[in-house]
DSSP file (Angstrom, degrees, kcal/mol; ACC not computed):
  #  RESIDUE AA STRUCTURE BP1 BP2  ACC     N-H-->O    O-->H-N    N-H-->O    O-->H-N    TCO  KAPPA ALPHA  PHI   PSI    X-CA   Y-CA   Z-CA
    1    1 A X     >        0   0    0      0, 0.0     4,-3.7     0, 0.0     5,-0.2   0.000 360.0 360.0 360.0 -42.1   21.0   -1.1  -13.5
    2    2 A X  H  >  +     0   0    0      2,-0.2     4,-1.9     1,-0.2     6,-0.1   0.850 360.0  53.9 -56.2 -40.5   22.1   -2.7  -10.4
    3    3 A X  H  4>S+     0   0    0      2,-0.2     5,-0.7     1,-0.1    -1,-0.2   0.794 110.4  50.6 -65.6 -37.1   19.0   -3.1   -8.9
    4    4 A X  H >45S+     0   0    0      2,-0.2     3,-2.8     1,-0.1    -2,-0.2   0.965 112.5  49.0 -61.7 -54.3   17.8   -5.1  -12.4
    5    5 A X  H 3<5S+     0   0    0     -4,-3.7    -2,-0.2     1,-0.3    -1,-0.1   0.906  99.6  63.3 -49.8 -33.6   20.9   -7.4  -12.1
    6    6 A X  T 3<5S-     0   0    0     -4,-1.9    -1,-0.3    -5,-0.2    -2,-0.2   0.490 128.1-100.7 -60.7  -2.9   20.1   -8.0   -8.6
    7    7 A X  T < 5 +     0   0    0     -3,-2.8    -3,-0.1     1,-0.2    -1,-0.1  -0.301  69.1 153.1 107.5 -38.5   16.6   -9.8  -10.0
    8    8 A X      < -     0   0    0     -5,-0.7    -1,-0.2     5,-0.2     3,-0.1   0.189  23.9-170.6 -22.0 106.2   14.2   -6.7   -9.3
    9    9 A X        +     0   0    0      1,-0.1     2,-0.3     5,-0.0    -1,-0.1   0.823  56.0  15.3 -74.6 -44.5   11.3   -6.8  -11.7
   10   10 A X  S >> S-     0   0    0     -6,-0.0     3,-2.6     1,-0.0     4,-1.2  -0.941  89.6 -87.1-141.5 173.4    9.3   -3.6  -11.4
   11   11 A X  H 3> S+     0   0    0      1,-0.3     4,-1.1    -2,-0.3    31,-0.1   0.642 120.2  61.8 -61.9 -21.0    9.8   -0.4  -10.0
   12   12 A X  H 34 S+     0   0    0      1,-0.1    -1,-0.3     2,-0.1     4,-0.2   0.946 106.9  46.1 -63.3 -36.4    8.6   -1.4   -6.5
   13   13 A X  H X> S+     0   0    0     -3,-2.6     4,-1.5     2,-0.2     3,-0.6   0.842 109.9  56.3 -83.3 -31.9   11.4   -4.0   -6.1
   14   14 A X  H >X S+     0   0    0     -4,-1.2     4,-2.8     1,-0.2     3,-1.5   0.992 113.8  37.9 -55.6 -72.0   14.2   -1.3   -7.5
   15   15 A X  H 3< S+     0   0    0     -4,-1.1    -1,-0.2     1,-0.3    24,-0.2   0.122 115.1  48.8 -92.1  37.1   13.4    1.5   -4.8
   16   16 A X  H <> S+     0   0    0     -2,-0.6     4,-1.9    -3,-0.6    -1,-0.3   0.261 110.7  53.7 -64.7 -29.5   13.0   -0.6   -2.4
   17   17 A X  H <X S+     0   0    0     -4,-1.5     4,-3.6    -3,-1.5     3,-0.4   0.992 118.2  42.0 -26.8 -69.3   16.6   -2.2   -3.7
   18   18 A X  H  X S+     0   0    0     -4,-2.8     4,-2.3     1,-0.3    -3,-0.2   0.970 103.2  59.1 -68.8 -47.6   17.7    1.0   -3.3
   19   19 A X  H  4 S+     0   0    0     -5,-0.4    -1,-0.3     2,-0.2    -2,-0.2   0.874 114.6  41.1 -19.1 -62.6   16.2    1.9   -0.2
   20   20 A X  H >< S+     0   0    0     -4,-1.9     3,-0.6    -3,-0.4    -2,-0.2   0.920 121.4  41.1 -69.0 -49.0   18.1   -1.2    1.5
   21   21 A X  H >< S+     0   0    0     -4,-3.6     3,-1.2     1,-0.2     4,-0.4   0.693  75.6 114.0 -75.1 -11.0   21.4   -0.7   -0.4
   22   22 A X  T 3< S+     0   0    0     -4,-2.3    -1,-0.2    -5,-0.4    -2,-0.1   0.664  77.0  57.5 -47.0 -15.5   21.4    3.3    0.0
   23   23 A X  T X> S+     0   0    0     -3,-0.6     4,-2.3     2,-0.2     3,-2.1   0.968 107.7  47.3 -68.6 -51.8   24.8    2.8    2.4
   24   24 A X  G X4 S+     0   0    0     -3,-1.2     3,-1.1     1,-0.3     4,-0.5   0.938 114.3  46.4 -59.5 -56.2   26.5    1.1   -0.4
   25   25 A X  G 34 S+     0   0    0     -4,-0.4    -1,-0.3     1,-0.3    -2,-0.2   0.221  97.2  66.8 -75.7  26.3   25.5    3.7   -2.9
   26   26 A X  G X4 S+     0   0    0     -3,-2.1     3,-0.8    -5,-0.3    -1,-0.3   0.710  88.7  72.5 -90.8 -45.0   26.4    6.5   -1.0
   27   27 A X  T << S+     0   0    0     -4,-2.3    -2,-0.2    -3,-1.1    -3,-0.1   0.753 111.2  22.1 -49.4 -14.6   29.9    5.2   -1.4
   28   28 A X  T 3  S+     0   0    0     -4,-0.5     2,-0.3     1,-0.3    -1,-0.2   0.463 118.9  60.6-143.5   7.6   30.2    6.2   -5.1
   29   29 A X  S <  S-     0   0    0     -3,-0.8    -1,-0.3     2,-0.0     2,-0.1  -0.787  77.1-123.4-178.8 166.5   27.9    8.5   -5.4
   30   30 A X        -     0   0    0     -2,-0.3     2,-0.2    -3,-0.1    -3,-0.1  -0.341  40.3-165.8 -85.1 129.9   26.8   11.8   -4.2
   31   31 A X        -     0   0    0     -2,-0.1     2,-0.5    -9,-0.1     5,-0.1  -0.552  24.3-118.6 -97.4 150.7   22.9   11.1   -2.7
   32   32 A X    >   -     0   0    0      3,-0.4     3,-1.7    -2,-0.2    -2,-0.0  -0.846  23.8-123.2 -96.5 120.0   20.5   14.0   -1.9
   33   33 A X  T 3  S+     0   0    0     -2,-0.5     3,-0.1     1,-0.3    -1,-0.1   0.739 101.7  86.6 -31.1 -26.2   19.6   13.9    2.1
   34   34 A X  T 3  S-     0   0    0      1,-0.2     2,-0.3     3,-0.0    -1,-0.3   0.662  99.6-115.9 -76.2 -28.1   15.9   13.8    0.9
   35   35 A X    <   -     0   0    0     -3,-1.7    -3,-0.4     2,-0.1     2,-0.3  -0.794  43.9 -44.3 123.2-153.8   16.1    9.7    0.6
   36   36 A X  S    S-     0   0    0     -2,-0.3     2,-0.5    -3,-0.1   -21,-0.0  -0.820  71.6 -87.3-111.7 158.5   15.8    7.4   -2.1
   37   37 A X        -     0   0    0     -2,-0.3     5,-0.3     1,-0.1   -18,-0.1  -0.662  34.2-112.8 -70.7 118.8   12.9    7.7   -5.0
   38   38 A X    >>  -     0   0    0     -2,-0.5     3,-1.9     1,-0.2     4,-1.3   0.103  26.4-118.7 -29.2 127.1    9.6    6.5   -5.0
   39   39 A X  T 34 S+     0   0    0      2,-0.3    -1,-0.2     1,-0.2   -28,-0.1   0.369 120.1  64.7 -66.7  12.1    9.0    3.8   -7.4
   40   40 A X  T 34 S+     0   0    0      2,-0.1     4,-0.3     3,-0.1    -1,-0.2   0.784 105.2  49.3 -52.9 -57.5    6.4    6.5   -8.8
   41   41 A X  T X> S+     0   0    0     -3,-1.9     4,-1.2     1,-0.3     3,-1.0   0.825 108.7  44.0 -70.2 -33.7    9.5    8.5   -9.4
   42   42 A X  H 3X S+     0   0    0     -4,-1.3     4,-1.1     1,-0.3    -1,-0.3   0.666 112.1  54.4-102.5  -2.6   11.6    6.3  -11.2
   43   43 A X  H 34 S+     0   0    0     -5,-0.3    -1,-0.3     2,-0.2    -2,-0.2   0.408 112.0  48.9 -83.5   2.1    8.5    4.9  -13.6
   44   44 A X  H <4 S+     0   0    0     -3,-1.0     4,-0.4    -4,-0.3    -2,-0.2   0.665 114.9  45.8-102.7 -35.9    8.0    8.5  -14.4
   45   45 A X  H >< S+     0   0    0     -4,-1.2     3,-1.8     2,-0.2    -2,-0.2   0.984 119.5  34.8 -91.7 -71.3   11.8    9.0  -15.1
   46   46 A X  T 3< S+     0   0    0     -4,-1.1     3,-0.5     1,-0.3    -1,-0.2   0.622  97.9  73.1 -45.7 -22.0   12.4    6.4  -16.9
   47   47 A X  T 3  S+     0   0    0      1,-0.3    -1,-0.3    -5,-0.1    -2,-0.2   0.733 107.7  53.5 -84.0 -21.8    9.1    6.0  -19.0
   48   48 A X  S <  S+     0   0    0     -3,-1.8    -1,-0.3    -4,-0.4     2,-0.2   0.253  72.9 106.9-114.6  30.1   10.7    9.2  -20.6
   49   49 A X  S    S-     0   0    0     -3,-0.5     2,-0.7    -4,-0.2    38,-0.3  -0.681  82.5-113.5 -87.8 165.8   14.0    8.3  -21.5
   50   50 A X    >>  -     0   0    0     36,-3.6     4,-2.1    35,-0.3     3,-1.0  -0.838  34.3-141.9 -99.7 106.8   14.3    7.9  -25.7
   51   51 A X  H 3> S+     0   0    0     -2,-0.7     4,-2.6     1,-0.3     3,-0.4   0.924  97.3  49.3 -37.5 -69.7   15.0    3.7  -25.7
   52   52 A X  H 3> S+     0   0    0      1,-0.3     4,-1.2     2,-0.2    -1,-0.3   0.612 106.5  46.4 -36.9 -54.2   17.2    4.1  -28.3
   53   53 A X  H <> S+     0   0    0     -3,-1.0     4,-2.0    32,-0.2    -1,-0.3   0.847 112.3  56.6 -81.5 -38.3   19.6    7.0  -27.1
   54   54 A X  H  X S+     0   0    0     -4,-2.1     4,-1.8    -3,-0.4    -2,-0.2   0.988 107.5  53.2 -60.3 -57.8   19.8    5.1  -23.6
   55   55 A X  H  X S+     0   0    0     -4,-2.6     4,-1.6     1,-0.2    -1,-0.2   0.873 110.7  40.6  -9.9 -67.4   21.0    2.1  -25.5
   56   56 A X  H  X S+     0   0    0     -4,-1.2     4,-1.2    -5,-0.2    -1,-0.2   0.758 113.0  52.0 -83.1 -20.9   23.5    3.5  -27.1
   57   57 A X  H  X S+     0   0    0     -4,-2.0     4,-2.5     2,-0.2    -1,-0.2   0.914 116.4  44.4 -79.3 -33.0   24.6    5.5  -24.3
   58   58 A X  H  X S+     0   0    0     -4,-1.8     4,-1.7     2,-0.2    -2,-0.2   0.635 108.8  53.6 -56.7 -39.0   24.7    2.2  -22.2
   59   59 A X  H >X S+     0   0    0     -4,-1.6     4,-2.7     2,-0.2     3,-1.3   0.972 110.9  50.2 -96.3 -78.8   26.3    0.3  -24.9
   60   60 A X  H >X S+     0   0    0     -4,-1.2     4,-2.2     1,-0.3     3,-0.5   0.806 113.2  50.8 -26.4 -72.9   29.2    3.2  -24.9
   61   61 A X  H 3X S+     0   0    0     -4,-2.5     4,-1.9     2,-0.2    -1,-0.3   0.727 105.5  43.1 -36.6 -47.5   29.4    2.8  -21.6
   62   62 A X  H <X S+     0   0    0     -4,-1.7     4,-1.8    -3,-1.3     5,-0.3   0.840 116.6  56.6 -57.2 -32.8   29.9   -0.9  -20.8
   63   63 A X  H <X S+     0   0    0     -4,-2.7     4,-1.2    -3,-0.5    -2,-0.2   0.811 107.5  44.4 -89.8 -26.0   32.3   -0.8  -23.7
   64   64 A X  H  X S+     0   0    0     -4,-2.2     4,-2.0    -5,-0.4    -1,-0.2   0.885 108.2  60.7 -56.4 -41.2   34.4    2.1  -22.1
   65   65 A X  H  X>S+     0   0    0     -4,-1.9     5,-1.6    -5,-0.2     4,-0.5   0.837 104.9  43.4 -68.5 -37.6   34.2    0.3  -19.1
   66   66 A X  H ><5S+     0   0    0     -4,-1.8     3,-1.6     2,-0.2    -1,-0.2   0.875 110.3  59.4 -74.7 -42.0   36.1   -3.1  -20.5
   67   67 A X  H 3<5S+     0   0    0     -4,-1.2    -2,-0.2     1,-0.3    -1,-0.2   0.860  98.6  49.8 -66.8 -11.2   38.5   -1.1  -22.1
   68   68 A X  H 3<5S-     0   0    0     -4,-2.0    -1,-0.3    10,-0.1    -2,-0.2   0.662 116.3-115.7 -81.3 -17.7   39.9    0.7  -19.0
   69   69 A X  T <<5 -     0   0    0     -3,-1.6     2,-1.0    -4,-0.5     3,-0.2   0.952  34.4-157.4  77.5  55.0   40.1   -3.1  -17.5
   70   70 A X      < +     0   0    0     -5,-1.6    -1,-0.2     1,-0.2     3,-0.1  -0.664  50.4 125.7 -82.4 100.8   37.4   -2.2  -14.7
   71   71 A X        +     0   0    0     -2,-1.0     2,-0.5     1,-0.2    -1,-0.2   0.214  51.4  57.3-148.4  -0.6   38.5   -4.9  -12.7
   72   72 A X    >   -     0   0    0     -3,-0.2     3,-2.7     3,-0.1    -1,-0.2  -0.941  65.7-147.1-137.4 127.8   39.3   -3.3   -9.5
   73   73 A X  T 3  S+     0   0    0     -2,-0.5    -1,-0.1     1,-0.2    -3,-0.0   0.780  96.9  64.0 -75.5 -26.0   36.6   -1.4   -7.5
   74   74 A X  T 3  S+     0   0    0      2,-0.1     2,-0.3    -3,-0.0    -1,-0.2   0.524  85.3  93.0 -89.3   6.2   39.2    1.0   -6.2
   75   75 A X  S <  S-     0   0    0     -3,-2.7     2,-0.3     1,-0.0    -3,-0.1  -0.805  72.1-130.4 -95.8 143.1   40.0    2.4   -9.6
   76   76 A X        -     0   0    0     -2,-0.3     2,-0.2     1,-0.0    -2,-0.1  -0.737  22.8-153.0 -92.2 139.0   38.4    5.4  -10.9
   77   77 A X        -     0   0    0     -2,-0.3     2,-0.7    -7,-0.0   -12,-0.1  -0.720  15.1-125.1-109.6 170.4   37.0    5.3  -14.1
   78   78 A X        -     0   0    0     -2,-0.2     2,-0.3   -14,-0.1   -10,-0.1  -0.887  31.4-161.6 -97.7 121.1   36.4    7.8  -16.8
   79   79 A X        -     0   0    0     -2,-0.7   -18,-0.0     1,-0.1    -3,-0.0  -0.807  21.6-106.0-107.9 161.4   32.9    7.5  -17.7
   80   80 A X        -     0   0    0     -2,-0.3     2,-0.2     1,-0.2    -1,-0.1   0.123  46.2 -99.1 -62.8 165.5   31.4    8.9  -21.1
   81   81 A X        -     0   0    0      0, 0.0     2,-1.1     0, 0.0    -1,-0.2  -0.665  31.6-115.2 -84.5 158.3   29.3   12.0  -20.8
   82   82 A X        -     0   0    0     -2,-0.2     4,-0.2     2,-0.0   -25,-0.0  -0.515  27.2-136.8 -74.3  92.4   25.6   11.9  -20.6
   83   83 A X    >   -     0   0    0     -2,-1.1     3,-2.5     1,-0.2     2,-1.1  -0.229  17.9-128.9 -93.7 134.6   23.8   13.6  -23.7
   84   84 A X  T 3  S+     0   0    0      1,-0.3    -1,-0.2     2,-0.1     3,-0.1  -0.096  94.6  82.0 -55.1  17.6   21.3   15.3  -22.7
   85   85 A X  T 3   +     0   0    0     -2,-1.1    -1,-0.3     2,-0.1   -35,-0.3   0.342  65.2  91.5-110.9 -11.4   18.8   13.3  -25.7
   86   86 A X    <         0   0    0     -3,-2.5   -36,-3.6     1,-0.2   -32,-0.3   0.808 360.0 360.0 -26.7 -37.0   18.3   10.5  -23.5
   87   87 A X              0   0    0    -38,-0.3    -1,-0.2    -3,-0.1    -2,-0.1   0.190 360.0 360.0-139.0 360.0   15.3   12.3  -22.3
């Protein structure tokens, strides 16, 4: 999601996004030694999530996210669980 806000159009411009940023998003969240994913991998991954259920899990989310007043980076939030029909 970050890499789409940032302007990134297809899946080359996300993992390479991520490539560049991977220091920042090692700060929140736990990365595999192995590197970032091939924009093979994340068109593969994504091309089988269920539109619908990602929506609504997204939609849950954003909307958890105002109601805790996510307004400071140094607060943990409670995020929603994932269900496991996304995919």
């Amino acid at each position: 999601m970050v890499a789409v806000v940032a302007d990134c159009d297809d899946w080359e411009d996300v993992a390479d996004f991520c490539e560049y940023h991977r220091p920042w998003f090692a700060l929140y969240l736990d990365l595999p030694p192995r590197g970032t994913p091939s924009h093979d991998t994340f068109d593969r991954f994504f091309a089988q999530l269920d539109a619908d259920a990602f929506e609504a899990f997204f939609q849950n989310f954003t909307e958890e996210l105002a109601k805790q007043g996510r307004t400071d980076p140094e607060k943990q939030v409670e995020c929603p669980p994932i269900p496991y029909q996304l995919i």
